[in-house]
ROPALUM-829963 format. One record per residue (C-alpha): residue number from 1; y, z, x. Coordinates in nm, 3 decimals. Layout:
// ROPALUM-829963
[rec NUM [Y Z X]]
...
This chain:
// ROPALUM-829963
[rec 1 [0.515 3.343 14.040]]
[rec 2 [0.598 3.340 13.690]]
[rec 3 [0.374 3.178 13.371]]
[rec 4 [0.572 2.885 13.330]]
[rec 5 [0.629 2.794 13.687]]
[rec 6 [0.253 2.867 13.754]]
[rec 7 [0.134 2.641 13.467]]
[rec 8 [0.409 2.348 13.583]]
[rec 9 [0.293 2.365 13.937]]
[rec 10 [-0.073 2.350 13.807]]
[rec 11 [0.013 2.044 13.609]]
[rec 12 [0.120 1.888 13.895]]
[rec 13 [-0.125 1.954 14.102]]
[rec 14 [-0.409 1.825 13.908]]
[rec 15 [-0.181 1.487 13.765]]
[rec 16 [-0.040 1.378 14.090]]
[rec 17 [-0.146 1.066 14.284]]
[rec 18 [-0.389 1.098 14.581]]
[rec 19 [-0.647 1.360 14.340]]
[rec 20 [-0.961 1.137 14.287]]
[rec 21 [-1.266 1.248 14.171]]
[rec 22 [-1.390 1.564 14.153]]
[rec 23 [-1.379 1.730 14.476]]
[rec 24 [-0.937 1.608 14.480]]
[rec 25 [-0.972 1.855 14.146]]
[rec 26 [-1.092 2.126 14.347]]
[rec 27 [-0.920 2.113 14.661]]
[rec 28 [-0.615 2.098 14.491]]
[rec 29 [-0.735 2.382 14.225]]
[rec 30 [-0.795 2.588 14.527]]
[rec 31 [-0.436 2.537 14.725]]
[rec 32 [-0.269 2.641 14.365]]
[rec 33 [-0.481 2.946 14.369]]
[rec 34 [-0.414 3.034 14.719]]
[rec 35 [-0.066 3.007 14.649]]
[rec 36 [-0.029 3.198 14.358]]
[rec 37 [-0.275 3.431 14.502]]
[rec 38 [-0.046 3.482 14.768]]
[rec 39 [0.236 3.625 14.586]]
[rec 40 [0.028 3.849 14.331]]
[rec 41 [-0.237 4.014 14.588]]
[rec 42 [-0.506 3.785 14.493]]
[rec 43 [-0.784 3.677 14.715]]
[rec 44 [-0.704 3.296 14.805]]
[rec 45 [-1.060 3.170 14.746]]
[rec 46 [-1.126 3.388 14.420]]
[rec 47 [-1.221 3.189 14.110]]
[rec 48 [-1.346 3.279 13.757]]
[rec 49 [-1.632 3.171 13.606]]
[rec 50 [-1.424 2.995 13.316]]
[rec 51 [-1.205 2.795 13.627]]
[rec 52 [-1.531 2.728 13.831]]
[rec 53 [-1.681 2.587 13.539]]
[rec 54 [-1.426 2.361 13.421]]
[rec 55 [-1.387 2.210 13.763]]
[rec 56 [-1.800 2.101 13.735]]
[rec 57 [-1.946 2.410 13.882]]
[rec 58 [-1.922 2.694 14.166]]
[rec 59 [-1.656 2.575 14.477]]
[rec 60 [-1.844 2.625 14.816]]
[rec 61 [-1.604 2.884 14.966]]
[rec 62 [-1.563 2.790 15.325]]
[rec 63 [-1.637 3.097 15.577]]
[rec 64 [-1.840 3.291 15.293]]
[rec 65 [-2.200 3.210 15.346]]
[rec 66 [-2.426 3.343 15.082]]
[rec 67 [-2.691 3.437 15.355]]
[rec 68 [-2.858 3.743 15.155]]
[rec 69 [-3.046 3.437 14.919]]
[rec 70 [-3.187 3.288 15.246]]
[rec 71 [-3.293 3.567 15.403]]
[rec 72 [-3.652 3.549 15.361]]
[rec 73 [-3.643 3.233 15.536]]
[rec 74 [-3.602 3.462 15.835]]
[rec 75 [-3.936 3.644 15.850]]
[rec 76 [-4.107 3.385 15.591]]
[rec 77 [-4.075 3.084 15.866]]
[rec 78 [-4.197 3.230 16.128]]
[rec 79 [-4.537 3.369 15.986]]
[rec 80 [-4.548 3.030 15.844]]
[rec 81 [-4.551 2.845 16.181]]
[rec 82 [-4.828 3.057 16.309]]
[rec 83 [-5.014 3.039 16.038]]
[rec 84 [-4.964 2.622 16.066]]
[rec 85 [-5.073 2.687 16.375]]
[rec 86 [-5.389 2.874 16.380]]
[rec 87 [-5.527 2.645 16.066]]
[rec 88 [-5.577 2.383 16.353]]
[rec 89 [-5.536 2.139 16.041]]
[rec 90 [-5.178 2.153 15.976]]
[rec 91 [-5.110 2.318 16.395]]
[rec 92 [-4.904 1.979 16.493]]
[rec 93 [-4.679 2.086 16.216]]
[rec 94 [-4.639 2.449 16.341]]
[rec 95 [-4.244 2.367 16.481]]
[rec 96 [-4.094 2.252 16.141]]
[rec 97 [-4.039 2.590 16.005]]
[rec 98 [-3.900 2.741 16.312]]
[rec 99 [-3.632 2.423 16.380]]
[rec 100 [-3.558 2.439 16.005]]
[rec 101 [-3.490 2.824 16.069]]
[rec 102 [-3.250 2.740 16.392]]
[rec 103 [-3.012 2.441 16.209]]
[rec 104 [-2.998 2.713 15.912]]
[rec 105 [-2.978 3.034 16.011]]
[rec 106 [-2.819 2.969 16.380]]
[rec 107 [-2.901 2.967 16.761]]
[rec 108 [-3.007 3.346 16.785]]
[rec 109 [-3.235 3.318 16.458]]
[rec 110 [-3.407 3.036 16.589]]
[rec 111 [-3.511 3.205 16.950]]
[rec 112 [-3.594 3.537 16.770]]
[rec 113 [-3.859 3.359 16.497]]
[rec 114 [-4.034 3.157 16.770]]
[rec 115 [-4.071 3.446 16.997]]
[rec 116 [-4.161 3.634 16.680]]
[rec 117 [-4.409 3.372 16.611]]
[rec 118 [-4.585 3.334 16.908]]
[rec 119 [-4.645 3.717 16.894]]
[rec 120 [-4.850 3.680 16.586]]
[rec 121 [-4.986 3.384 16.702]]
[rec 122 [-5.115 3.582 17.014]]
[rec 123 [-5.257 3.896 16.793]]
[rec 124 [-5.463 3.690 16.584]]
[rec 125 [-5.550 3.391 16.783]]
[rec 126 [-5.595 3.563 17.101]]
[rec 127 [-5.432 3.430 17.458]]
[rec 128 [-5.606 3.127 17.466]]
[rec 129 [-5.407 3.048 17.184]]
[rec 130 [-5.082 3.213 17.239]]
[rec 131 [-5.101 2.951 17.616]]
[rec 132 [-5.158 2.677 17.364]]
[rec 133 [-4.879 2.737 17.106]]
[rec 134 [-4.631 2.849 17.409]]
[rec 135 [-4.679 2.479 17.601]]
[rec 136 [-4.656 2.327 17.317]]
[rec 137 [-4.435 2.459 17.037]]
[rec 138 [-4.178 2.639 17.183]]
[rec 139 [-4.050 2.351 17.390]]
[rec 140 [-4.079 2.116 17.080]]
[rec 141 [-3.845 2.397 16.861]]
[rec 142 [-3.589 2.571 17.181]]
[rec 143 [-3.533 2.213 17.337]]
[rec 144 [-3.576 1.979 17.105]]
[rec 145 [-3.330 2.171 16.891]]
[rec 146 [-3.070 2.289 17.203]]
[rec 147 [-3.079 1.897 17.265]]
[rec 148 [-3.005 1.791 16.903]]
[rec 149 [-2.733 2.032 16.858]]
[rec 150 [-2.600 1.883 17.147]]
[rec 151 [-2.592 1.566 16.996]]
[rec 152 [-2.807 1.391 17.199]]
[rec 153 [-3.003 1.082 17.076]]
[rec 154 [-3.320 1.065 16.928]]
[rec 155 [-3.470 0.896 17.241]]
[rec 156 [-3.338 1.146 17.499]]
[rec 157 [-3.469 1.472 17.312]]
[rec 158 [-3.787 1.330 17.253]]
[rec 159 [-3.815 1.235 17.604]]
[rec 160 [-3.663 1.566 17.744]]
[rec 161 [-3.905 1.742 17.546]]
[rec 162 [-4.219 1.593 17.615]]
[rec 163 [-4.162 1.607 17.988]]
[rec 164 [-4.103 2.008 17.872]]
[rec 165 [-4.397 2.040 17.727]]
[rec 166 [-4.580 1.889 18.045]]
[rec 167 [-4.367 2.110 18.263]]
[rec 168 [-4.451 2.338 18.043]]
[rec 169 [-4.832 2.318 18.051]]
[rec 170 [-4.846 2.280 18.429]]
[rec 171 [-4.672 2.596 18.563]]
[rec 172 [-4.875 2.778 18.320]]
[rec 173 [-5.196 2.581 18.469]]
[rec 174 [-5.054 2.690 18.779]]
[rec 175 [-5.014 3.044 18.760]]
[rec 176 [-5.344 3.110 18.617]]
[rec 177 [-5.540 2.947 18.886]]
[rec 178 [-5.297 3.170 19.083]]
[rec 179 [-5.419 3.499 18.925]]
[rec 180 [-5.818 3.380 18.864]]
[rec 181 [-5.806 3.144 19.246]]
[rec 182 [-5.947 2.868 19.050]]
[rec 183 [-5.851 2.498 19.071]]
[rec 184 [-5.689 2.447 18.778]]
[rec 185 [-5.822 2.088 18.729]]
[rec 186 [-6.190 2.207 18.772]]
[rec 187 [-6.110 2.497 18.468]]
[rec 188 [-5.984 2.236 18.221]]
[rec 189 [-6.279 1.988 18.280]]
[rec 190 [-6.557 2.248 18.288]]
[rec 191 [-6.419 2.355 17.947]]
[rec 192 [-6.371 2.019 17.833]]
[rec 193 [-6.734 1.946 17.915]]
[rec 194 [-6.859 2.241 17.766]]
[rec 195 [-6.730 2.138 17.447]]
[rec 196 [-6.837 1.818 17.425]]
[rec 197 [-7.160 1.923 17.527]]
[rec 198 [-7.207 2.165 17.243]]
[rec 199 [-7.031 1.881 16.975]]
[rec 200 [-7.305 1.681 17.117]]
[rec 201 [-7.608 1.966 17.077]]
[rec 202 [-7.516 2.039 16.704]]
[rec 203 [-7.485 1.661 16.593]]
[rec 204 [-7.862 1.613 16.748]]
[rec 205 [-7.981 1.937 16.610]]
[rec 206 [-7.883 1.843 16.236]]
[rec 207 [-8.059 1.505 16.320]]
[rec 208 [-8.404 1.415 16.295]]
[rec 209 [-8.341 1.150 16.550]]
[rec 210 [-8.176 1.186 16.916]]
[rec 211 [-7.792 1.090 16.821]]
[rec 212 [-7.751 0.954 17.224]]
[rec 213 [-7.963 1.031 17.553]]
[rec 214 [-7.869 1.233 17.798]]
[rec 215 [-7.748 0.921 17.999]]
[rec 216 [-7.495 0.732 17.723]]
[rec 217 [-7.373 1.148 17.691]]
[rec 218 [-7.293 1.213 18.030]]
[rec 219 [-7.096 0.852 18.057]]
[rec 220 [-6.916 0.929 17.696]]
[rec 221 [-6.813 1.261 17.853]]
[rec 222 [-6.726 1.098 18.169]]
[rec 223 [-6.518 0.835 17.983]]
[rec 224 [-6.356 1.130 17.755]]
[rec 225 [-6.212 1.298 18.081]]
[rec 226 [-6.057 1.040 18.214]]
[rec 227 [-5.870 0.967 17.896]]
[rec 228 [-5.781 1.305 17.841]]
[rec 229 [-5.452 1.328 17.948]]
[rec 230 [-5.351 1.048 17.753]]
[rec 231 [-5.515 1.200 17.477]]
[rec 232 [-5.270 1.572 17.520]]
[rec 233 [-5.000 1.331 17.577]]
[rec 234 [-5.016 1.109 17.237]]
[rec 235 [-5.100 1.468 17.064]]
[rec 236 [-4.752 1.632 17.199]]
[rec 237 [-4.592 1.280 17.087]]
[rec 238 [-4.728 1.328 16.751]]
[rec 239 [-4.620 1.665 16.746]]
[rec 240 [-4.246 1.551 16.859]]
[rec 241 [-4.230 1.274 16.675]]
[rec 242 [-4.367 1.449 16.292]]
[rec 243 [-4.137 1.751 16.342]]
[rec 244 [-3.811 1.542 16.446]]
[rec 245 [-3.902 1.325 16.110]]
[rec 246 [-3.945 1.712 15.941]]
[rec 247 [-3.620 1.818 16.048]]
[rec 248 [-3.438 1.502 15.980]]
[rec 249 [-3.531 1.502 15.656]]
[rec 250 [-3.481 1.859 15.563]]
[rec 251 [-3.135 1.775 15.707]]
[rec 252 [-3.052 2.180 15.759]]
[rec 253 [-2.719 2.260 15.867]]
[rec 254 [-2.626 1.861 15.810]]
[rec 255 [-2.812 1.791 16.115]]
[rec 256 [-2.809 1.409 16.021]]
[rec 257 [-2.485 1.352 15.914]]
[rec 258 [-2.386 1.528 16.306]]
[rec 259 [-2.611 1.284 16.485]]
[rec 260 [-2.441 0.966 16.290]]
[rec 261 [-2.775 0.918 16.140]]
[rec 262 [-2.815 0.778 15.761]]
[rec 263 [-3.130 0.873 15.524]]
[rec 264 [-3.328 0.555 15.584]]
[rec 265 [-3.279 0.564 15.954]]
[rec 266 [-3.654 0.540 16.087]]
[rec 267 [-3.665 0.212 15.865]]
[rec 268 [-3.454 0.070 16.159]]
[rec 269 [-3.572 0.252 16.464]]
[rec 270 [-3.722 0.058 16.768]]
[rec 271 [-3.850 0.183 17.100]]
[rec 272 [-3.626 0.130 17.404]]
[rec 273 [-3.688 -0.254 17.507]]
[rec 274 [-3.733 -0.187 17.871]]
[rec 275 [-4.110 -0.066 17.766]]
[rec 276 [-4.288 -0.357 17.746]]
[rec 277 [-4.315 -0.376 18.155]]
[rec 278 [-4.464 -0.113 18.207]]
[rec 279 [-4.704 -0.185 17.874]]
[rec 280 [-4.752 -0.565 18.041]]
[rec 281 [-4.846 -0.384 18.344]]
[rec 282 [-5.096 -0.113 18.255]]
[rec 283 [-5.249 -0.383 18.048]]
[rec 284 [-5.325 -0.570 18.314]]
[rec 285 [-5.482 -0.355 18.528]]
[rec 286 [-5.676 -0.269 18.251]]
[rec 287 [-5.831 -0.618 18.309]]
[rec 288 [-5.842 -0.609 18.692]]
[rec 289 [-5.986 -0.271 18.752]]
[rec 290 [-5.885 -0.091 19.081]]
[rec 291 [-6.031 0.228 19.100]]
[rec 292 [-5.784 0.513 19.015]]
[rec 293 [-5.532 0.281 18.939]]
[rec 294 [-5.700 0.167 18.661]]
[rec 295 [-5.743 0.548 18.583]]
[rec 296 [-5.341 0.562 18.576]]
[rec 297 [-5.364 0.263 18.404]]
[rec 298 [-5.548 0.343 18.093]]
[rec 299 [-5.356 0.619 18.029]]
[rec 300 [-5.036 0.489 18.052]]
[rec 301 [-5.145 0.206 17.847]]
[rec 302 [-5.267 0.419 17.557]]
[rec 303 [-4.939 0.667 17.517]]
[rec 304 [-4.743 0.327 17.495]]
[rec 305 [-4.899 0.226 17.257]]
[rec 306 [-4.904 0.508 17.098]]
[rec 307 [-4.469 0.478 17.104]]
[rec 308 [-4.542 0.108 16.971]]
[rec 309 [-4.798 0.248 16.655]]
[rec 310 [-4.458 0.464 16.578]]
[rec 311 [-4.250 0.131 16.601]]
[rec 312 [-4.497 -0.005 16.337]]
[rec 313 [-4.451 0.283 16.118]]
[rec 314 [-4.087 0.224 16.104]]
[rec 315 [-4.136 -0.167 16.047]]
[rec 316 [-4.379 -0.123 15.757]]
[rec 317 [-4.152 0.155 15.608]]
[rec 318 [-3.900 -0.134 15.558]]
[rec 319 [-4.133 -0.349 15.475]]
[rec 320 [-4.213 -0.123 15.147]]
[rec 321 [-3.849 -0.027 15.117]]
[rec 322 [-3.775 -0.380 15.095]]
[rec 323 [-4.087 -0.514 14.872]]
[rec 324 [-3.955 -0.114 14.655]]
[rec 325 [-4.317 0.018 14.667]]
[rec 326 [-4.314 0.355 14.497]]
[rec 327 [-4.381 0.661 14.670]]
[rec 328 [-4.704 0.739 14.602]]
[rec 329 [-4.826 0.374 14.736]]
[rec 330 [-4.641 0.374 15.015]]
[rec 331 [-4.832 0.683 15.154]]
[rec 332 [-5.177 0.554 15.014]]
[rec 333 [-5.004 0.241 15.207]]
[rec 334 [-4.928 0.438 15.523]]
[rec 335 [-5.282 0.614 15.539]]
[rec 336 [-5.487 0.288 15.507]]
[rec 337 [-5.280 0.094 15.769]]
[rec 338 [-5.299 0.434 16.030]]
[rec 339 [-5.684 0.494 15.951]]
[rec 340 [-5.831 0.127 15.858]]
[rec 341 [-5.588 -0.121 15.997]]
[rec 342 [-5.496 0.092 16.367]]
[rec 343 [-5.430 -0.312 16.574]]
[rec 344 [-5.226 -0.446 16.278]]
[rec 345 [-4.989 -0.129 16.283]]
[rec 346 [-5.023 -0.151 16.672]]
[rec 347 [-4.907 -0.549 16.639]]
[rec 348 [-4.611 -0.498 16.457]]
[rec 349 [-4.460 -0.258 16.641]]
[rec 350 [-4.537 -0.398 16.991]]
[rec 351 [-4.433 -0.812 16.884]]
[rec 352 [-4.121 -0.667 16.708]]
[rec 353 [-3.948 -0.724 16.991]]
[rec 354 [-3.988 -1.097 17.017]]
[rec 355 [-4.022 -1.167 16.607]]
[rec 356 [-3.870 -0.904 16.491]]
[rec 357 [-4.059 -0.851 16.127]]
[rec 358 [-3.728 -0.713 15.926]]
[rec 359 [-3.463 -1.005 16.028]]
[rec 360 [-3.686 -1.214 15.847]]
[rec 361 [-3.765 -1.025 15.538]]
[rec 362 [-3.376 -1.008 15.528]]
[rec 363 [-3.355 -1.350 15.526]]
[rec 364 [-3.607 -1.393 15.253]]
């Protein structure tokens, strides 16, 4: 292509109709360079530094993934996770890193830095902790994130994947009662027991006074076991629920954006209406105790709830967005409300459904 015709059919290009904005600048910079590139042995996607720069900075070249500058992501995130996990502080944050690692880096990245993970996890926490981190993180990063690639909603993956996680927990209950020929029931509530009981010795030894007798301890313990499996559930909701908000907000790999999801979406989110039965339900049988129904009962009850505190999250998060709270208030805000104010958070999510809090700050 000669100079002149190359300079005419560059004028054209970047005067014609249909070329808004910025990004019509470079498309149609890059279809002139492929062009001429084509006839003088030029790589199509080649620019200069001058070009790049006058067009407002470095074209993303389709197909040519700078990878080598993420790279450390690759062994970084997975040390990370384990170490999240073993602080026991920051542990229901230990699948962030490793779903960040499988929306950017890809499928077979993703299975090889949990697997990678849990190996470290197991040499320095030992296998009580590698049974821990298995039922509970790797269904939260391999599901959770084969489910979201999927493009499933928000509702189904989190449900899929807590029912994982219980799966999960169970066959691994199972085949170690297998191996030891132990109930597997009696081996989680002997070391439940156990640990209360020593919480309970050190917080009378530093005492000068008896903190309870032995007869309000063995009915706190008592009390403590039959909540506890609403207690593992709410914890592997909490897990599910902080690392999905994580990843969302990362947004690697435009996870969002594939899910039709906008920035603000939580502000907007409500649990599934059908709920509130079963909620109605537990609660009353919570008032009309009947035996181990009322065991069912309680439990149920409280991982609702639980779903419902989330609700309330999302209402007062519009609530501030609305009111334009800054930042730093809004998670002094957030903190207060969780710690302080638990039945006012648990109130707006649960009587959204008939009042439905943000229609009428809209209005207003």
């Amino acid at each position: 292509m000669s100079r002149w015709a190359a300079d005419s059919h560059l004028e054209t290009i970047l005067v014609s109709p249909g070329s808004c904005g910025k990004r019509g600048y470079q498309d149609r910079f890059l279809a002139f360079s492929a062009s001429a590139g084509a006839e003088e042995g030029v790589a199509p996607n080649s620019l200069s530094a001058s070009e790049s720069s006058k067009l407002g900075g470095p074209v993303q070249r389709p197909g040519k993934a700078n990878s080598s500058s993420h790279g450390w992501m690759k062994v970084l995130f997975p040390v990370l996770s384990a170490l999240f996990f073993l602080s026991a502080l920051f542990s229901v944050f230990a699948p962030a890193p490793l779903l960040i690692l499988f929306f950017r880096h890809g499928r077979k990245w993703g299975w090889l830095g949990t697997l990678a993970s849990g190996l470290l996890v197991g040499l320095l926490g030992g296998s009580f902790s590698l049974v821990i981190y298995t039922s509970f993180v790797f269904p939260v990063v391999l599901i959770m994130a084969e489910l979201l690639k999927r493009k499933r909603s928000l509702e189904r993956a989190a449900t899929i994947t807590l029912l994982s996680i219980g799966l999960m927990g169970g066959a691994i209950g199972l085949g170690y009662s297998k191996v030891h020929h132990i109930n597997p029931w009696s081996a989680v509530t002997q070391e439940f027991s156990q640990g209360i009981d020593q919480v309970i010795q050190s917080i009378q030894e530093s005492g000068k006074q008896p903190w309870v007798d032995s007869g309000e301890a063995e009915e706190w313990k008592k009390d403590l076991l039959i909540e506890m499996p609403s207690a593992v559930a709410i914890l592997a909701l909490i897990m599910v629920w902080a690392n999905l908000m994580i990843l969302l907000r990362v947004n690697p790999g435009q996870i969002r954006e594939s899910l039709g999801l906008d920035y603000g979406f939580f502000r907007k989110w409500k649990a599934p209406e059908f709920l509130v039965w079963p909620t109605i339900v537990s609660g009353f049988f919570l008032l009309v105790e009947v035996r181990y129904v009322s065991v069912v009962a309680i439990n149920l009850f409280k991982f609702l709830m639980a779903i419902y505190a989330i609700q309330g999250l999302s209402v007062l998060s519009y609530f501030f967005q609305a009111w334009n709270i800054r930042r730093f208030y809004r998670g002094a805000g957030f903190m207060v409300v969780t710690l302080l104010m638990r039945p006012l958070l648990l109130a707006l999510g649960f009587f959204d459904l008939w009042f439905d809090f943000r229609s009428k700050i809209r209005q207003s």
